[in-house]
DSSP file (Angstrom, degrees, kcal/mol; ACC not computed):
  #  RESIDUE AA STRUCTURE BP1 BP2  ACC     N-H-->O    O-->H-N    N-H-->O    O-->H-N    TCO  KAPPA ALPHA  PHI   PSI    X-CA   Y-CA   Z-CA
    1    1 A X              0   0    0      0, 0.0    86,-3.4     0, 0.0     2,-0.1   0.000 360.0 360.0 360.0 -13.1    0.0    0.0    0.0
    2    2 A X  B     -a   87   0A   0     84,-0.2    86,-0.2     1,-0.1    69,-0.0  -0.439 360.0-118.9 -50.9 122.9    3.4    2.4    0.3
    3    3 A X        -     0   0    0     84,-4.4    86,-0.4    -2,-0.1     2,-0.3  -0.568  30.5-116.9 -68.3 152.5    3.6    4.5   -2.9
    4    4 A X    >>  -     0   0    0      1,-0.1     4,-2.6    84,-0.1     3,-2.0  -0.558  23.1-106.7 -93.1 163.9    6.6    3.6   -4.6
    5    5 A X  H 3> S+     0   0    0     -2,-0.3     4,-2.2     1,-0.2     3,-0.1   0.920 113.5  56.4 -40.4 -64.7    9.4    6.5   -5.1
    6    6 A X  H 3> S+     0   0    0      1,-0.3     4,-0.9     2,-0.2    -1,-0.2   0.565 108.5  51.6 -70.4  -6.2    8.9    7.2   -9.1
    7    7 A X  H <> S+     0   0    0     -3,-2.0     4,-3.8     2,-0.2     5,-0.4   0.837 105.6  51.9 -79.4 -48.1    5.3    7.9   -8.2
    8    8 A X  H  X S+     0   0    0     -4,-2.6     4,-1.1     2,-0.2    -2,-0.2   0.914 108.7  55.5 -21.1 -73.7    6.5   10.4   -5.4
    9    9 A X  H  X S+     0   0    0     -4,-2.2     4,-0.8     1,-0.3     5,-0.2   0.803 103.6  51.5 -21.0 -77.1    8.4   11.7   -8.2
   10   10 A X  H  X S+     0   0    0     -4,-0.9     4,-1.4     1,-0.2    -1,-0.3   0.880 111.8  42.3 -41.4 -55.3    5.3   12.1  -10.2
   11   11 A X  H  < S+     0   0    0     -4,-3.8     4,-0.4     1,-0.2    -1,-0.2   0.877 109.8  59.7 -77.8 -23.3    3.1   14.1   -7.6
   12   12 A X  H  < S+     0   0    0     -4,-1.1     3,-0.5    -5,-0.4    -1,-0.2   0.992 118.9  34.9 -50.8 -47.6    6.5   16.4   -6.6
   13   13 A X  H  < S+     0   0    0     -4,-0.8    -2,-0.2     1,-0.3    -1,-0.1   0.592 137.4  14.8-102.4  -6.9    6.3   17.3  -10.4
   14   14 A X    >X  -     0   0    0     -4,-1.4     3,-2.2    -5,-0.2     4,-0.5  -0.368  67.6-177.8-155.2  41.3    2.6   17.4  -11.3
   15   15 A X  T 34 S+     0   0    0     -3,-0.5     3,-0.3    -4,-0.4     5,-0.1   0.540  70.6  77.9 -48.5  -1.7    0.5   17.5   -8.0
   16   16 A X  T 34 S+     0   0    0      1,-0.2    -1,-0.3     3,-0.1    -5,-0.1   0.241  79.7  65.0 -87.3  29.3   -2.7   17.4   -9.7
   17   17 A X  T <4 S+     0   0    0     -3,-2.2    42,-0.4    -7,-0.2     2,-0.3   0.557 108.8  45.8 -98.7  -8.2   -2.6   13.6  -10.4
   18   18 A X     <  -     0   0    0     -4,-0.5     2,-0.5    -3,-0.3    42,-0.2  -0.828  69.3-141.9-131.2 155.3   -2.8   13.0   -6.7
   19   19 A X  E     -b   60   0A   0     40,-5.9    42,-1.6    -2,-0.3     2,-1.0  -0.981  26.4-151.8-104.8 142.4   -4.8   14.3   -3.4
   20   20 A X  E     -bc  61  37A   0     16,-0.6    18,-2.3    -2,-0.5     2,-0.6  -0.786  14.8-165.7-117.2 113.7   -2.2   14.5   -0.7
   21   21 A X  E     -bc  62  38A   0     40,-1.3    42,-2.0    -2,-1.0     2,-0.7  -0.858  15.5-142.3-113.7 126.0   -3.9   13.9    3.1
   22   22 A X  E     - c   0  39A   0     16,-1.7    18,-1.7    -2,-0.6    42,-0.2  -0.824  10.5-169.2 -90.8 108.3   -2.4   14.5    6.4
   23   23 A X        +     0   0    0     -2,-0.7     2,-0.3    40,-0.3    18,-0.1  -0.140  55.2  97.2 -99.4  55.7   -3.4   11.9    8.8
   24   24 A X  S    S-     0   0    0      1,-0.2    -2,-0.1    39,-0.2    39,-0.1  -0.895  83.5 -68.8-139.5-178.6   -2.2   13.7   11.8
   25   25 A X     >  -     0   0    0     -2,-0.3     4,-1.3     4,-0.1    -1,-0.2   0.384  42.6-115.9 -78.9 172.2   -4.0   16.0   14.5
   26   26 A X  H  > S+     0   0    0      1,-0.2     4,-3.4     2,-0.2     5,-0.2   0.962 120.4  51.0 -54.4 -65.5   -5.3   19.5   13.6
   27   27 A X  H  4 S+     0   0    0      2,-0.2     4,-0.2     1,-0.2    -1,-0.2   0.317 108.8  50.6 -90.7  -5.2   -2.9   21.1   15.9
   28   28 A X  H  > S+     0   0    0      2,-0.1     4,-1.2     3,-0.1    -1,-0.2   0.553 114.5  48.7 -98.6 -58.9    0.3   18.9   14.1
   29   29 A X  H >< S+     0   0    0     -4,-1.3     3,-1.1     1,-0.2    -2,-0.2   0.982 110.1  48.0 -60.0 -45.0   -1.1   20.2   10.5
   30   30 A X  T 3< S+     0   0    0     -4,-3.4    -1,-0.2     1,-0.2    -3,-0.2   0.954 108.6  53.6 -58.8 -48.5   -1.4   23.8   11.5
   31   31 A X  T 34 S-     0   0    0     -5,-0.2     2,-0.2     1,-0.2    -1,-0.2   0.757 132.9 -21.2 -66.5  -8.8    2.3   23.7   13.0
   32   32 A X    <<  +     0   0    0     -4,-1.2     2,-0.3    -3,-1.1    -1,-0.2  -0.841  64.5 161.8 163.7 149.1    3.4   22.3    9.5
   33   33 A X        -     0   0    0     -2,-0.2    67,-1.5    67,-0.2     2,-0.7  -0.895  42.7 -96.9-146.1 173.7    2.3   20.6    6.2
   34   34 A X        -     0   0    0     -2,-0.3     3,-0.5     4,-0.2    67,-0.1  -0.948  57.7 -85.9-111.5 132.6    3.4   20.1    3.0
   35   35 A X  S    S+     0   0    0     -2,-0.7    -1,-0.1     1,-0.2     3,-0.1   0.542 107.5  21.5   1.6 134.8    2.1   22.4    0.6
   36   36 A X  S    S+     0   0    0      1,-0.2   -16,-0.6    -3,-0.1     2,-0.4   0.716  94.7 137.0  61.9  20.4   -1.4   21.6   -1.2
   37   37 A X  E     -c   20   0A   0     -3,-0.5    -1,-0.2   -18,-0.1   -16,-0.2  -0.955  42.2-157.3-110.9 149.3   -2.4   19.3    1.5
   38   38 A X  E     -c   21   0A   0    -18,-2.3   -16,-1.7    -2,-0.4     2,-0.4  -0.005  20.1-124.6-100.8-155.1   -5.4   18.8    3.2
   39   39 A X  E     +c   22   0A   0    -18,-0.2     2,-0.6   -16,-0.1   -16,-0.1  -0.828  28.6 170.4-157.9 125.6   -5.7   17.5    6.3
   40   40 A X        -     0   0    0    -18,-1.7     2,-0.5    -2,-0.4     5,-0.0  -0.851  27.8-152.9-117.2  79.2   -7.9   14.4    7.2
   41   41 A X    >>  -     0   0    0     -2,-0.6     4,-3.1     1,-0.2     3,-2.4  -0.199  19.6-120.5 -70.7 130.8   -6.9   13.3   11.1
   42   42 A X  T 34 S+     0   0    0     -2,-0.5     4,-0.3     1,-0.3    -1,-0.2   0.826 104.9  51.0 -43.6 -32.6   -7.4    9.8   12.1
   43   43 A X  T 34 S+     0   0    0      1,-0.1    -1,-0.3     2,-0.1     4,-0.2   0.552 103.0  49.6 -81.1  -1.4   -9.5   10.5   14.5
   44   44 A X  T X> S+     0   0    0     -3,-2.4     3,-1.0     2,-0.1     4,-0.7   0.776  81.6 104.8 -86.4 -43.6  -11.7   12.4   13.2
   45   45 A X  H 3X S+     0   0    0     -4,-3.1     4,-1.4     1,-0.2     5,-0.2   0.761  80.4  51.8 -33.4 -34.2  -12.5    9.9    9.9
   46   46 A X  H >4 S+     0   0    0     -4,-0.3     3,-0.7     1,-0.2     4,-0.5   0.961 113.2  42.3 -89.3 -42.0  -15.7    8.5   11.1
   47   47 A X  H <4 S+     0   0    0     -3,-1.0    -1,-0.2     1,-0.2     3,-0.2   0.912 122.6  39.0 -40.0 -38.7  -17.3   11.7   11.7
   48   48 A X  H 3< S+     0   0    0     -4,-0.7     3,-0.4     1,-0.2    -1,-0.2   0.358  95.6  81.9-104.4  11.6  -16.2   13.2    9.0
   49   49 A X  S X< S+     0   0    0     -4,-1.4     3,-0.8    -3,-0.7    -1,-0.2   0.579  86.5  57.0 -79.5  -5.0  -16.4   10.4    6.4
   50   50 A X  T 3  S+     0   0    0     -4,-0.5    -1,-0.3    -3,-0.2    -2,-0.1   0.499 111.8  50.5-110.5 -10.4  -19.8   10.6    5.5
   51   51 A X  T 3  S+     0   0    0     -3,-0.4    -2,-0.2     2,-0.0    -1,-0.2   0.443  80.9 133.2-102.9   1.0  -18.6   14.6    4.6
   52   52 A X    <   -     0   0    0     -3,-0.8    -3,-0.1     1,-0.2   -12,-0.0  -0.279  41.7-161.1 -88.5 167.6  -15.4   13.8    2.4
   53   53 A X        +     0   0    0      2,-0.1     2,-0.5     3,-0.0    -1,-0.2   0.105  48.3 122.4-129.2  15.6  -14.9   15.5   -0.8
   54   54 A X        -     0   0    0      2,-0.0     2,-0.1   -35,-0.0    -2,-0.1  -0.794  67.4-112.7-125.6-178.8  -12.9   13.4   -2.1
   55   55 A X        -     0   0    0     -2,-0.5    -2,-0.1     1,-0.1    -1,-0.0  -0.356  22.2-139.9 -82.1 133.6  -13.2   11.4   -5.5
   56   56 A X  S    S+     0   0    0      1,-0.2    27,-3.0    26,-0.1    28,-0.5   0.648  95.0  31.4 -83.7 -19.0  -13.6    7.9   -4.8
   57   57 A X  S    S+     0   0    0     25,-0.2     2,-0.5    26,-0.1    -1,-0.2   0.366  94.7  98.5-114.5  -5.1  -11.1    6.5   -7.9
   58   58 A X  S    S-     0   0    0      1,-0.1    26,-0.3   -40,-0.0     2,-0.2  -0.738  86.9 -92.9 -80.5 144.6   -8.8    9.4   -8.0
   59   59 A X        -     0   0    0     -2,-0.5   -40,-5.9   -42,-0.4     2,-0.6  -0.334  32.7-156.5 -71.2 127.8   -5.3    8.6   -5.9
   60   60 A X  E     -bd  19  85A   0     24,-2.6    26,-2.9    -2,-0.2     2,-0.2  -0.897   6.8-163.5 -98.8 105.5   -4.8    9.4   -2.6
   61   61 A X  E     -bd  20  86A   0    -42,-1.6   -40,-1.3    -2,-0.6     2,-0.3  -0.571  18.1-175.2 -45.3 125.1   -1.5   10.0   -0.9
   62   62 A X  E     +bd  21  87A   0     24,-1.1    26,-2.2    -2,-0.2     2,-0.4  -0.996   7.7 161.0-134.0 150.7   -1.6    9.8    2.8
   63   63 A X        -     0   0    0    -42,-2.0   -40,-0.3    -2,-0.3   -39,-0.2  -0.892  20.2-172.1 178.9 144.0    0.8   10.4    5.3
   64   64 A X        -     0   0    0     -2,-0.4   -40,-0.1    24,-0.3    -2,-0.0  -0.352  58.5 -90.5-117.2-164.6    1.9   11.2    9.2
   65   65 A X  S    S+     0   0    0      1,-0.2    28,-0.1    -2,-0.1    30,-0.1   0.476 125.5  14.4 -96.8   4.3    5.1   12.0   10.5
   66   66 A X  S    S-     0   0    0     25,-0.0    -1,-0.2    24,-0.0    23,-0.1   0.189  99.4-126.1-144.9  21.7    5.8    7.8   11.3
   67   67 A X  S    S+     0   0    0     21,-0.2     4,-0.3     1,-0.1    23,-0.1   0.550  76.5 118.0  34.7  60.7    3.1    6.6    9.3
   68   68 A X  S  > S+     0   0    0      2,-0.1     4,-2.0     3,-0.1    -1,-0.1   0.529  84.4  39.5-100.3 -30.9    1.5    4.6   11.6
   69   69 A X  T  4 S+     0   0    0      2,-0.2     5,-0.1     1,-0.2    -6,-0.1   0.666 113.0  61.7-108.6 -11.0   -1.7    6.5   11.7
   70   70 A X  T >> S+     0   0    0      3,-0.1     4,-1.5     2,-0.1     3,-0.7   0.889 103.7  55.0 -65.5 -40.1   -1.2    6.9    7.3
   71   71 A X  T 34 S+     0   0    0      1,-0.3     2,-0.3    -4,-0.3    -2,-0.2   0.928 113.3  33.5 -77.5 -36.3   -1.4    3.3    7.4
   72   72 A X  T 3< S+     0   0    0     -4,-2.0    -1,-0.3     1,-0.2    -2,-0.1  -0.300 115.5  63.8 -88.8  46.4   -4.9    3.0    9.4
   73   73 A X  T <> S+     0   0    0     -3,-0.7     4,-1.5    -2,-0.3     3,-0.4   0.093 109.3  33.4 -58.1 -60.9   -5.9    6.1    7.6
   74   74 A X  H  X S+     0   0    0     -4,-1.5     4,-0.6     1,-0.3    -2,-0.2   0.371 110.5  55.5-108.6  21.7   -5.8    4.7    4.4
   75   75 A X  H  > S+     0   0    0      2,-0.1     4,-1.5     3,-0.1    -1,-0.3   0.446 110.6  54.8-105.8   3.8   -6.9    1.1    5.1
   76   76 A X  H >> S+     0   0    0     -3,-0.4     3,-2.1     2,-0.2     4,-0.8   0.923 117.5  44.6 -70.2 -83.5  -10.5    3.5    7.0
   77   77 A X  H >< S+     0   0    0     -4,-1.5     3,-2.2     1,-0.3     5,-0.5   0.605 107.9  48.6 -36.0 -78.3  -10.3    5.0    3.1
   78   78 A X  H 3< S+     0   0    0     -4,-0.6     3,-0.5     1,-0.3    -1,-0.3   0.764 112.6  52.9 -41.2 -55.1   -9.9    1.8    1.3
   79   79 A X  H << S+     0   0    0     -3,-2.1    -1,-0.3    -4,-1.5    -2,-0.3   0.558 106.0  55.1 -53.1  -8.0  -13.2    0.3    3.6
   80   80 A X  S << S-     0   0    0     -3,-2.2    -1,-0.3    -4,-0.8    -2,-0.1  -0.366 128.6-104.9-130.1  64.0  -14.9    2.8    2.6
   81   81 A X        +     0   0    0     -3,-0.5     2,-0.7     1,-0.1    -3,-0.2   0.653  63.9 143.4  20.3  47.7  -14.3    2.1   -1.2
   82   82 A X        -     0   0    0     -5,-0.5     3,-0.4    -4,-0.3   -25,-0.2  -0.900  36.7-157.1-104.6 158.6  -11.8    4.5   -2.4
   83   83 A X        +     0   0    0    -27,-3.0     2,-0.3    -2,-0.7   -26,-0.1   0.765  67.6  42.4-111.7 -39.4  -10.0    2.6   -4.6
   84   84 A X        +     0   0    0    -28,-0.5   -24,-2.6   -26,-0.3     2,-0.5  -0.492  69.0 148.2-129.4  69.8   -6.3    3.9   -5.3
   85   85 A X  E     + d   0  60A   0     -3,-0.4     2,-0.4    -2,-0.3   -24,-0.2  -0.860  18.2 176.7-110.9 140.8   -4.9    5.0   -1.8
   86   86 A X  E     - d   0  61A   0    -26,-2.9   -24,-1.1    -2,-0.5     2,-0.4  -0.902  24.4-121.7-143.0 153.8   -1.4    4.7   -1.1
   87   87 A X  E     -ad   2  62A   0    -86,-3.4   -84,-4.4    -2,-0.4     2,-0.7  -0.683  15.0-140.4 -97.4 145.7    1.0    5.6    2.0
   88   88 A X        -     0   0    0    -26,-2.2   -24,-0.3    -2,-0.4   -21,-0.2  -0.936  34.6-110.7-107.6 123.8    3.7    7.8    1.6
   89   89 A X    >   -     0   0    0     -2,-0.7     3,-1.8   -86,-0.4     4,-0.1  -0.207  13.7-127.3 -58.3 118.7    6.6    6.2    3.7
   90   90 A X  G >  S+     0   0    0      1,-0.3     3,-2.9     2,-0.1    -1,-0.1   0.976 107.4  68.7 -55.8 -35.3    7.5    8.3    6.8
   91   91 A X  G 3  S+     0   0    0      1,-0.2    -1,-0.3    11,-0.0    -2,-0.1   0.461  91.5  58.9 -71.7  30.7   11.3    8.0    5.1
   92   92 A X  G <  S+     0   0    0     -3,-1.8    11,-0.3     1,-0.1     2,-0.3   0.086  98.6  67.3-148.0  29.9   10.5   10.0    2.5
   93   93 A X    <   -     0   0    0     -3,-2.9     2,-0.3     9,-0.3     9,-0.3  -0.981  63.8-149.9-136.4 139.8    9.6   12.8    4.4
   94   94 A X  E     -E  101   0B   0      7,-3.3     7,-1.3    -2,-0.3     2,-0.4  -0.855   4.1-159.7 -79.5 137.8   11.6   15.2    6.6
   95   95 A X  E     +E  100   0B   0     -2,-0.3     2,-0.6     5,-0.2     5,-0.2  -0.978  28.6 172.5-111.2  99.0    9.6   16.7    9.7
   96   96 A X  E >   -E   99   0B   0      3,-2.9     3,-2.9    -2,-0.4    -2,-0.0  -0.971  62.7 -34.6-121.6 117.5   12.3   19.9   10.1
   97   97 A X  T 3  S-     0   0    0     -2,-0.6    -1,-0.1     1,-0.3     3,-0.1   0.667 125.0 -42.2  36.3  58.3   11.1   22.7   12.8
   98   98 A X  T 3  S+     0   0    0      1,-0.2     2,-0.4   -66,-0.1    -1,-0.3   0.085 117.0 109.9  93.7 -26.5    7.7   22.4   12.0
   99   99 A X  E <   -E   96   0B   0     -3,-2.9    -3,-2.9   -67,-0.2     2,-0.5  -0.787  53.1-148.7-102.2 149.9    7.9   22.2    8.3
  100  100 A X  E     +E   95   0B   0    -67,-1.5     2,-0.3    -2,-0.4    -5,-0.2  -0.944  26.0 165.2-117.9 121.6    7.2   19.0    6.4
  101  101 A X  E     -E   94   0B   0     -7,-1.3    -7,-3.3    -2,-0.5   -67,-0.1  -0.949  40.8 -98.7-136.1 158.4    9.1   18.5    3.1
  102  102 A X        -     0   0    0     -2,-0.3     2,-0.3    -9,-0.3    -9,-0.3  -0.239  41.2-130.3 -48.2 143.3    9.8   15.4    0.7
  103  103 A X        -     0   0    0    -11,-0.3    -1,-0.0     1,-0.1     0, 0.0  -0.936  42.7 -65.1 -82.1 146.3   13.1   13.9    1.3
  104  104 A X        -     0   0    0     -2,-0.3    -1,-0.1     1,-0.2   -11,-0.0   0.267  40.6-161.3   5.2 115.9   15.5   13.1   -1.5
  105  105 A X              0   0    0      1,-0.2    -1,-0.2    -3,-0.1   -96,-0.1  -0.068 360.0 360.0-120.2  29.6   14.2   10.6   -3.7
  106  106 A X              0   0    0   -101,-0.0    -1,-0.2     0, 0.0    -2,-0.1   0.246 360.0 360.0 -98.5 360.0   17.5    9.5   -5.5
């Protein structure tokens, strides 16, 4: 369920093939994100599933800062039929003083 690297690639270069979701707290997304992500917390999903906006066959990226709560985040998604959700690996992100950027993908 990890996206692989050369897809990373692909949403770095073109971020409108992908939706990128932050499954970590309100108060963790506000101190930092990465750009053009929303932010979907794991504890919130069953309240808010019945509210999501997003497209059920378009790909979803998801990812926390140890991607424990990416991975039950996006098997919630998958049970609730979205169809191409994928984790982004916590090693292929940096969490640096509050800001969350890709790590090197070489």
């Amino acid at each position: 369920m990890e996206v692989e690297a050369e897809v990373l690639s692909a949403y770095i270069q073109d971020q409108s093939q992908f939706v990128l979701v932050d499954a970590r707290t309100v108060e963790e997304f506000e101190a930092g994100h990465i750009d053009g992500a929303s932010n979907l917390p794991l504890g919130d999903f069953d309240e808010m599933s019945e509210h999501l906006t997003l497209k059920r066959d378009e790909v979803v990226l998801v990812y926390c800062k140890s991607g424990t709560r990416a991975k039950k985040l996006a098997n919630k998604l998958s049970a609730a039929d979205y169809k191409r959700v994928r984790v982004i690996p916590s090693h292929q992100l940096k969490f640096i003083d509050g800001e969350v950027i890709f790590a090197s993908l070489e």
